[in-house]
Steps between C-alpha positions, in 0.01 A plus 500: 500500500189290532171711630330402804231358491116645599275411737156455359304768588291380891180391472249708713144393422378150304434553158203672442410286208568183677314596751194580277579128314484338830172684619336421188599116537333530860181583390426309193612186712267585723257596272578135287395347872144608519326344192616175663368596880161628268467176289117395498571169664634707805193706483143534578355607187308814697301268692364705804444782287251240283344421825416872543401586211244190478369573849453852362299346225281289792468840679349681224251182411363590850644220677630568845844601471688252798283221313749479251732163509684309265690127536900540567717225424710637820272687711176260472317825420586860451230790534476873524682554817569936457296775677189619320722835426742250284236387327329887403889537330478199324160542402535687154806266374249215482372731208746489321674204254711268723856586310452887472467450938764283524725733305369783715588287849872398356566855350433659855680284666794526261472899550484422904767306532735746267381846719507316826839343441637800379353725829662241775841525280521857437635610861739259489660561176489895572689421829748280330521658216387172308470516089108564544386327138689177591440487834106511448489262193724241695276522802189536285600139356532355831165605600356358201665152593366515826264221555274753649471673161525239256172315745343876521520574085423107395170431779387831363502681879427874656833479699734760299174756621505462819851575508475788286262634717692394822837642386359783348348605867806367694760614327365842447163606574502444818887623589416783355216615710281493203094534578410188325744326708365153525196491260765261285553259761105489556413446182793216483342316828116583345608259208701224629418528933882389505658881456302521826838475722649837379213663680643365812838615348383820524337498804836345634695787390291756629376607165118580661360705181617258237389203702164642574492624104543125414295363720197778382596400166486099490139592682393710243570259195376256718130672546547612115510111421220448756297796372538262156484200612308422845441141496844398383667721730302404770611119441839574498576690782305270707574188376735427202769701659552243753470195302882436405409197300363724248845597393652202454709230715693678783733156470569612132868581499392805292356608855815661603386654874543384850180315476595330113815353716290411792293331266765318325588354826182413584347329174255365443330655840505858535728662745361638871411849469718554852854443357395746203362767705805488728725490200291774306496756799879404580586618132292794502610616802841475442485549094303857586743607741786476268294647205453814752874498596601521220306737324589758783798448446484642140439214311139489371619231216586271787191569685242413241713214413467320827137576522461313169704225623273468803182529307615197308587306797164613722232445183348111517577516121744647355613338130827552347360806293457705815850450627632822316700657840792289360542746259542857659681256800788424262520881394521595873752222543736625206489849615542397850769351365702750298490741773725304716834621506783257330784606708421354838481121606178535617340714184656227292321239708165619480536645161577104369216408726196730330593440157541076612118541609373768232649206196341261766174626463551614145552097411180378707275772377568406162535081526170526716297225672255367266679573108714243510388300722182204508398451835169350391156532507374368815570568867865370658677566774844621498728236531845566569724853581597547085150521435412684799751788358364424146144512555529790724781706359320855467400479851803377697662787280252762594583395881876563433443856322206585778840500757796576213345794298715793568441823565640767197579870686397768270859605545620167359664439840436157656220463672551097582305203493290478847 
């Protein structure tokens, strides 16, 4: 009598080992990809941060600091464009050797980008109960490929502070009703003018004491810089503030705001200022009132996201190293995402559709605008609807996300797109 035979045993869970092999393959793919995204003929050799530092050193000789220029192959000529308050911060680097403060600018950023990452990610993989070491080092990776980052670490740039000191406030000073509420946020917009719009973020969203807290604060480094400084401040808040061709070429396609595209379509001339105010107070209207919707609706992620969207839309300059939103915008997206339910038709639906448009703007973020591509070195108009979409790629997607951005429930119910 022949024995019958067994089933194999069922298989409830993957294998945790293959699961671990898999992971591991994952990340050191990932991590293989970013010496070639980092190689020095894709980077800028910590240019701006050389600029700095040698305006520092023109400073010191007692040369007026906004005297400062040097020839650009690009821009025609690139001075000290930041607020006198930048320029007390970057003040005592200038003493020290040029490699020890380059190490110092890419170590900080390095540490930014690894705490920041890991504070947008952490709700997310609580609620979803996400492996939390894999999970961060994936998305860690991806930041680091970001054009934003790779621009930010290899031009030698302050951005990674600004959005220390933004998140840091947003995401929980001010929530929780601390009494500094704000003073990060200042200090951001006393350095770089551009963190300027989360003041009307919070003024938006009713949050009086922080906004007044920021605004007192951007004053007082301000009058500290003043206090310092008098002449140069003086000069800039009167005059080089409003002279845009300090910065650079608003046709540049590194320019990627409303006025950059504006620009494009308008070189060698410069656009009207009409079409650009209409646009700009269009955008921040609209950009401001979804911010606020959304962050009363629970989501304060979503809220600072879309003020940092408009920011970079509304600023006459903003270069491809200021364009970090992308980043927490894909988080939101994913999470958005994973809280729709699988089991309905609809769910499904939208479920497909955030994760199409978080890998959508996981893809431009990191192929960028200006890496890979040689759009040249004087001004040209934009010729055709491929380059249109090329040349302005971080805008036209900040105008999808400004309307598509959902809104995440603290309950992890859906809170839809509008």
């Amino acid at each position: 009598m022949s024995a019958e035979p067994v089933a194999p045993p069922a298989v409830t869970e993957d294998d945790p080992g293959g699961r671990t092999a898999r992971r591991l393959v994952t990340v050191v793919a990932l991590a293989a990809l970013l010496p070639a995204l980092y190689h020095p003929n894709l980077g800028h050799d910590f240019f701006d941060l050389k600029i700095y530092m040698r305006a520092m050193d023109w400073w010191a000789a007692g040369h007026p600091l906004y005297d400062y220029v040097q020839p650009d192959r690009v821009q025609g000529a690139l001075y000290f464009t930041y607020p006198p308050f930048a320029a007390l911060f970057l003040r005592p680097f200038a003493l020290l050797p040029l490699g020890a403060t380059v190490a110092i600018f890419t170590a900080l950023t390095v540490l930014g980008v690894v705490v920041t990452t890991r504070w947008l990610l952490k709700p997310v993989v609580e609620r979803h109960d996400l492996p939390p070491l894999f999970s961060v080092t994936v998305a860690v990776l991806l930041v680091f490929a970001a054009e934003s980052t790779r621009e930010t670490i290899t031009f030698g740039q302050i951005n990674m502070l600004l959005v220390v000191l933004i998140l840091t406030d947003l995401l929980f000073v001010v929530p929780g009703g601390r009494r500094w509420a704000g003073v990060g946020v200042g200090l951001a917009t006393a350095l770089k003018l551009f963190p300027g719009i989360f003041i009307l973020y919070l003024l938006a969203t009713r949050r009086w004491r922080a906004a007044v807290i920021a605004s007192a604060t951007a004053a007082l480094a301000t009058l500290l810089a003043a206090a310092v400084a008098p002449a140069d401040s003086w000069r800039f808040w009167t005059h080089e503030l409003w002279a845009t061709d300090r910065v650079g070429r608003t046709d540049y396609t590194g320019n990627q705001s409303l006025f950059g595209l504006l620009s494009r379509l308008t070189a060698p001339e410069r656009p009207s200022q009409l079409p650009w105010l209409l646009l700009v107070g269009l955008v921040v209207g609209y950009g401001l009132w979804r911010a606020t919707r959304v962050a009363r609706a629970g989501d304060a992620l979503a809220g600072l996201t879309l003020t940092g969207l408009v920011g970079g839309l509304f600023s006459p300059i903003t270069w491809t190293h200021h364009v970090y939103w992308f980043v927490p915008a894909v988080v939101v997206l994913v999470g958005a995402g994973l809280d729709e339910r699988r089991d309905t038709v609809e769910g499904a639906r939208r479920r497909r559709w955030l994760f199409t448009l978080a890998a959508g703007t996981g893809f431009v973020s990191i192929y960028g605008v200006v890496t890979f591509l040689d759009w040249g070195v004087t001004p040209t108009r934009t010729g055709n609807v491929v380059e249109f979409v090329a040349r302005n790629a971080y805008v036209l997607l900040s105008l999808l996300l400004l309307v598509a951005l959902p809104a995440r429930r603290p309950d992890g119910d859906r809170a839809g797109i509008s």
